[in-house]
VOPAGU-2260 file (C-alpha; in pm, 1 decimal, decimal comma):
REM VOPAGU-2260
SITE   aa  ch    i         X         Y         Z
SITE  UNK   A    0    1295,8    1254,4   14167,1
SITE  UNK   A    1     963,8    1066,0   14062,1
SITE  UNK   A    2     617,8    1140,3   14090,5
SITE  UNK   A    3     489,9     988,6   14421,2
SITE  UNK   A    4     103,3    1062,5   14404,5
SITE  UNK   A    5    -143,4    1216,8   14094,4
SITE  UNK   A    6    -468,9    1272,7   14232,6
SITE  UNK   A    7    -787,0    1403,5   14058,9
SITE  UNK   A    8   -1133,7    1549,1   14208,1
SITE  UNK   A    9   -1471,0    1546,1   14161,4
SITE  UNK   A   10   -1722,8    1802,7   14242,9
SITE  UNK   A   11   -1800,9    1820,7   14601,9
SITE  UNK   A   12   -1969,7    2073,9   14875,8
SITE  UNK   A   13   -1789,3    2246,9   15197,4
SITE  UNK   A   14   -1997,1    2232,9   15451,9
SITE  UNK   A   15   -1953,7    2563,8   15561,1
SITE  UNK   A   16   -1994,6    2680,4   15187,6
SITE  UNK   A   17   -2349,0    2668,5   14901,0
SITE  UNK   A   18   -2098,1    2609,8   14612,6
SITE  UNK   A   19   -1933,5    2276,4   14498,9
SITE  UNK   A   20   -1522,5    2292,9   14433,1
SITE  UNK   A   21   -1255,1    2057,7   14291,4
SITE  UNK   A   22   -1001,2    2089,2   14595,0
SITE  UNK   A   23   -1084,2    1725,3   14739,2
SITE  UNK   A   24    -775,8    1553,0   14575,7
SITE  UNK   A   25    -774,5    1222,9   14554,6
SITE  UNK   A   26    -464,1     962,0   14446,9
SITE  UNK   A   27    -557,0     785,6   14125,4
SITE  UNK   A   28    -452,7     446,3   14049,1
SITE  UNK   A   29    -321,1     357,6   13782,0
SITE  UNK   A   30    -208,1     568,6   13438,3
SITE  UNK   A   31    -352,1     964,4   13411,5
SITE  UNK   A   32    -355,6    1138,2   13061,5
SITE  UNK   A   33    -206,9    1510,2   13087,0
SITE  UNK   A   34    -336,5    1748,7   12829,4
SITE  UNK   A   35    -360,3    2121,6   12803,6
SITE  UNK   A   36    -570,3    2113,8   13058,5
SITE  UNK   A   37    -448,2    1916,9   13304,6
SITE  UNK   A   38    -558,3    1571,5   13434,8
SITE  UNK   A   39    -846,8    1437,0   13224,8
SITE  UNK   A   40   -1124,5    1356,1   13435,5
SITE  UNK   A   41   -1026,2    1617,1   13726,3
SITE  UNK   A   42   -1326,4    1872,3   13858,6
SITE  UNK   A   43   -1241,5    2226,7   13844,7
SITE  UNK   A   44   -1573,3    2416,2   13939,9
SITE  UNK   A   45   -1464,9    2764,2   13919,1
SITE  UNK   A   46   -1283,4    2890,3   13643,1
SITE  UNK   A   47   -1237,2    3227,0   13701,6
SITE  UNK   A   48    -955,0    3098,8   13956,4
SITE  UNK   A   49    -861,7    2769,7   13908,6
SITE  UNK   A   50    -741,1    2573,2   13611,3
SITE  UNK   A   51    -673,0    2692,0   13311,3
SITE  UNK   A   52    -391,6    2656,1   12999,2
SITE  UNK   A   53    -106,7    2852,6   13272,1
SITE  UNK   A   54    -212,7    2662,5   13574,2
SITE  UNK   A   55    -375,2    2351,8   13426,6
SITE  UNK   A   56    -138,0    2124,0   13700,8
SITE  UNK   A   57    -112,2    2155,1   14026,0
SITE  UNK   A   58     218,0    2060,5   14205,9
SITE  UNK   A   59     354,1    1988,5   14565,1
SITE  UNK   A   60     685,1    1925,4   14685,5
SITE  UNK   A   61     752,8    1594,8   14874,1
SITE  UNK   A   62     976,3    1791,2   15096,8
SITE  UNK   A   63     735,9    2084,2   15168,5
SITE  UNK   A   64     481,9    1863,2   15240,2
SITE  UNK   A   65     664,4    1686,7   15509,4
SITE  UNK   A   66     757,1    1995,1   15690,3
SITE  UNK   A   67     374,0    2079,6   15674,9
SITE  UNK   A   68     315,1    1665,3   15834,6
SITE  UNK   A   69     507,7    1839,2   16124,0
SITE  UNK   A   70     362,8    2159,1   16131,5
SITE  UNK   A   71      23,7    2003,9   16154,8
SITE  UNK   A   72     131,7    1690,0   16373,8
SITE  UNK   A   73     -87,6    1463,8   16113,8
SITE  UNK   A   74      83,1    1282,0   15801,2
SITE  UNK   A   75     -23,1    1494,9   15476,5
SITE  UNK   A   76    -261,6    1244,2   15284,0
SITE  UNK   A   77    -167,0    1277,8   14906,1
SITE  UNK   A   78    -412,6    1561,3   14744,1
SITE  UNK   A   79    -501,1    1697,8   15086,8
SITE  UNK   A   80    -343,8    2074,7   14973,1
SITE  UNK   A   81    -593,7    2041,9   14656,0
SITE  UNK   A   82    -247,0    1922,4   14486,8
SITE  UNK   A   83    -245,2    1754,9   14129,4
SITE  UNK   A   84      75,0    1601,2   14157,0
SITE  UNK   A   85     342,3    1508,5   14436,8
SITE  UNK   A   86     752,2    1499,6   14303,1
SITE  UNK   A   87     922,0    1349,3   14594,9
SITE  UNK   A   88    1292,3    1449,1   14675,7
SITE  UNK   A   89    1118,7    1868,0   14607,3
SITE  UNK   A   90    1110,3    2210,3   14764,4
SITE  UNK   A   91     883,7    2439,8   14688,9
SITE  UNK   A   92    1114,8    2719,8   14784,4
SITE  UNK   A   93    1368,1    2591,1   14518,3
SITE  UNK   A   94    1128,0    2624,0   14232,7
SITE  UNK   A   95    1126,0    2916,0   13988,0
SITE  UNK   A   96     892,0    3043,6   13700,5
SITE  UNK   A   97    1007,9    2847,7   13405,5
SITE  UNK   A   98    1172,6    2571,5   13539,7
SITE  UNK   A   99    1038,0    2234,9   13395,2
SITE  UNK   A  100     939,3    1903,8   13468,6
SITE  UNK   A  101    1001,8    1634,2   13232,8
SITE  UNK   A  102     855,2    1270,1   13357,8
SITE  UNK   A  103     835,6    1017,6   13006,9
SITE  UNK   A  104     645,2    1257,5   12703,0
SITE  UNK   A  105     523,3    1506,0   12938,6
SITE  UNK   A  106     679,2    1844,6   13017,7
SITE  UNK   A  107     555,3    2076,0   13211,8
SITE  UNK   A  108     684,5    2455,1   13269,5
SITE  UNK   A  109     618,3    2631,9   13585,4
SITE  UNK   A  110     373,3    3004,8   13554,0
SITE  UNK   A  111     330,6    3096,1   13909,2
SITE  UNK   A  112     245,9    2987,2   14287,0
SITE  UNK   A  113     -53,1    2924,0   14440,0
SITE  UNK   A  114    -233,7    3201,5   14649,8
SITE  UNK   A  115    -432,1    3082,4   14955,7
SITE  UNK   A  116    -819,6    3105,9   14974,5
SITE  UNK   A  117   -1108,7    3095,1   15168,8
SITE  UNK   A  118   -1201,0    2762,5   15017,2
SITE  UNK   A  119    -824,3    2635,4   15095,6
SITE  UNK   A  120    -925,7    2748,5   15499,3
SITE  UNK   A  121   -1260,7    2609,2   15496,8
SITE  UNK   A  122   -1142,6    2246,0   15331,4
SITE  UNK   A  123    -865,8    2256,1   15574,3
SITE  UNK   A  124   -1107,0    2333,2   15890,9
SITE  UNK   A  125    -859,5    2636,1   15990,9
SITE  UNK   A  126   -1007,0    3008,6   15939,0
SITE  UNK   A  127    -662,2    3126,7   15985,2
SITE  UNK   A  128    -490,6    2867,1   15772,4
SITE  UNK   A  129    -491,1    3141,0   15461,3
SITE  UNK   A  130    -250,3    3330,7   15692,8
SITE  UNK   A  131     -46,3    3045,9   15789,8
SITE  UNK   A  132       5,5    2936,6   15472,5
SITE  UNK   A  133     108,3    3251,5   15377,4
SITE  UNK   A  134     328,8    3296,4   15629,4
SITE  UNK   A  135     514,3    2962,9   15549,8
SITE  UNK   A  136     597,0    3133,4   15235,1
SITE  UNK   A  137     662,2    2743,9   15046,9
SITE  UNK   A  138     352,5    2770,0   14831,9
SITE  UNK   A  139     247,4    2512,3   14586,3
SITE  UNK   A  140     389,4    2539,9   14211,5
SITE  UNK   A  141     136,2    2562,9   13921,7
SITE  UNK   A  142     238,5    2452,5   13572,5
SITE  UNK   A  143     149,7    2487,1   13200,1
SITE  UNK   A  144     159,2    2175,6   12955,4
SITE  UNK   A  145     402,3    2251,6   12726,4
SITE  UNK   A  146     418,2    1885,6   12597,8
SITE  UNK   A  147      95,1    1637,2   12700,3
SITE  UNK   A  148     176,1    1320,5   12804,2
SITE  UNK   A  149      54,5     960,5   12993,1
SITE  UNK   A  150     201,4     958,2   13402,7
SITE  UNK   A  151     157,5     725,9   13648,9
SITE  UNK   A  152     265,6     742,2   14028,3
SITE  UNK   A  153     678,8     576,6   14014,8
SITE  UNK   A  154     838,9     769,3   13671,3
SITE  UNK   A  155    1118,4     922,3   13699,4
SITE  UNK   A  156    1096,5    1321,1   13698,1
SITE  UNK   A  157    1389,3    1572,4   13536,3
SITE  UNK   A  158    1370,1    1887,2   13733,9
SITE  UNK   A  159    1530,9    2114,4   13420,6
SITE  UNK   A  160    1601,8    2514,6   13578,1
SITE  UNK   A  161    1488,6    2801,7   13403,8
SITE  UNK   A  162    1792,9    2992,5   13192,9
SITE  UNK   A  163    1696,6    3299,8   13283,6
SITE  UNK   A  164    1737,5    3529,4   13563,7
SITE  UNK   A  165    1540,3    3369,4   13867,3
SITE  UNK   A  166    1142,7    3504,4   14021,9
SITE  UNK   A  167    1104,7    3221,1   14305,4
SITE  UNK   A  168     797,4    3023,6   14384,3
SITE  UNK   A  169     843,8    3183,3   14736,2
SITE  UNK   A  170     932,8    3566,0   14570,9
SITE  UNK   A  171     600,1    3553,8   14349,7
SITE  UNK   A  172     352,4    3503,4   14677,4
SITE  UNK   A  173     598,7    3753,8   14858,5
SITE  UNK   A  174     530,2    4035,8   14577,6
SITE  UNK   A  175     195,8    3908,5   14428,5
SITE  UNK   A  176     -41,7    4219,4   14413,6
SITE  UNK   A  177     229,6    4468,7   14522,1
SITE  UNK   A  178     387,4    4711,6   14293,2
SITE  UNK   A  179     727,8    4657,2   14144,8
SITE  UNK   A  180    1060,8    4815,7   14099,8
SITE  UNK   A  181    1083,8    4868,5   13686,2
SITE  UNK   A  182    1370,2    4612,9   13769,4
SITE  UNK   A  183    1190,3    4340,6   13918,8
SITE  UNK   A  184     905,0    4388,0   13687,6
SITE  UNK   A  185    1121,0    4357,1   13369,2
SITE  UNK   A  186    1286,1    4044,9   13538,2
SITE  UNK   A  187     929,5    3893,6   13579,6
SITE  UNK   A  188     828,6    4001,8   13230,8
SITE  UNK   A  189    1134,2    3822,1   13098,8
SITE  UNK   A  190    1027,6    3458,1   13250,9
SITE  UNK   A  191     721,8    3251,0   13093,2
SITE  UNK   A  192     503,5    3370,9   13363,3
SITE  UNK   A  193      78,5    3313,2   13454,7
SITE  UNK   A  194     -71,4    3526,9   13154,4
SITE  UNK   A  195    -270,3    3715,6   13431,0
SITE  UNK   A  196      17,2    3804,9   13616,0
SITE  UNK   A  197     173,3    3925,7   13316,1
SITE  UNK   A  198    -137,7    4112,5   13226,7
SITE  UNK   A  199    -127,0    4295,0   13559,9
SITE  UNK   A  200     233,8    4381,5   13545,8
SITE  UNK   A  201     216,8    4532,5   13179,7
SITE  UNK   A  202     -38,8    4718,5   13365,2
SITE  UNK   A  203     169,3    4867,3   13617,8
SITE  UNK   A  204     393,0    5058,3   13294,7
């Protein structure tokens, strides 16, 4: 595996929409510095959803993001999906809370999986595409910084699994919202999940 694309945004307005978002993504040349809170120099314009210390990098799958090239009969431009950072030779759907991903001095440690929005639709010109997205159910992997480091498009990337009993990328989008069995929510509760989700399912006790 290596890191195919890193891509930052600046502020910019939908034209269906009166607010300015982050999710145009665009490749960056050269090196990117990785802190706690994410790329340095990337625009996240609404806080209350996005960014963040437990999903302060976004990542796609090189493999998910070709089946979506043939879904959508058009070649998936690197940061299209809003994406921080594409790991070729990756499936979403093979991705679980906790699992890691070690390129050079960084490391970064998986918290959840990205819910679709109405800003995700309107950027990609689809009012259904929430649904479809959904119903793919191979949503993009968001990550904490447990160690910060320099990357660049071309390092190597160590996909390291999670030790502990498994909550899929593709399980969390499944459940997310819905109440859980004390057995599932014990099993989520035991992996380094999103600190929201595990606010909500402490909640549920």
């Amino acid at each position: 595996m290596k890191i195919l694309a890193l891509c930052t945004g600046n502020p910019e307005r939908l034209a269906c929409k009166s607010y300015k978002t982050g999710i145009f993504k665009r490749p960056v040349n050269g090196a990117v510095m990785i802190d706690a809170e994410g790329l340095v120099g990337d625009a996240i314009c609404n806080r209350k959803h996005h960014g963040g210390v437990d999903q302060a990098v976004y990542i796609e799958g090189s493999l998910t993001l070709d089946w979506w090239s043939r879904e959508l009969g058009r070649p998936h431009e690197p940061g299209t999906f809003g994406e921080n950072m594409v790991i070729s030779d990756l499936d979403n759907r093979d991705v679980a809370v906790g699992d890691r991903f070690i390129s050079g001095d960084l490391i970064l440690e998986v918290t959840s999986c990205r819910i679709p929005c109405a800003t995700f639709a309107a950027r990609m010109n689809d009012a259904k595409f929430v649904k479809r997205y959904t119903v793919a159910a191979s949503p993009g992997i968001y990550c904490r910084v447990i160690k910060p480091g320099v990357a660049k498009a071309g390092m190597p990337v160590e996909h390291q699994a999670f030790v502990g009993e498994k909550v899929t990328i593709p399980e969390l989008m499944k459940t997310f919202g819905r109440q859980l069995s004390e057995a599932d929510r014990s099993r989520y509760l035991a992996a380094p999940i999103h600190y929201k989700l595990r606010a909500m399912l402490e909640a549920q006790r």
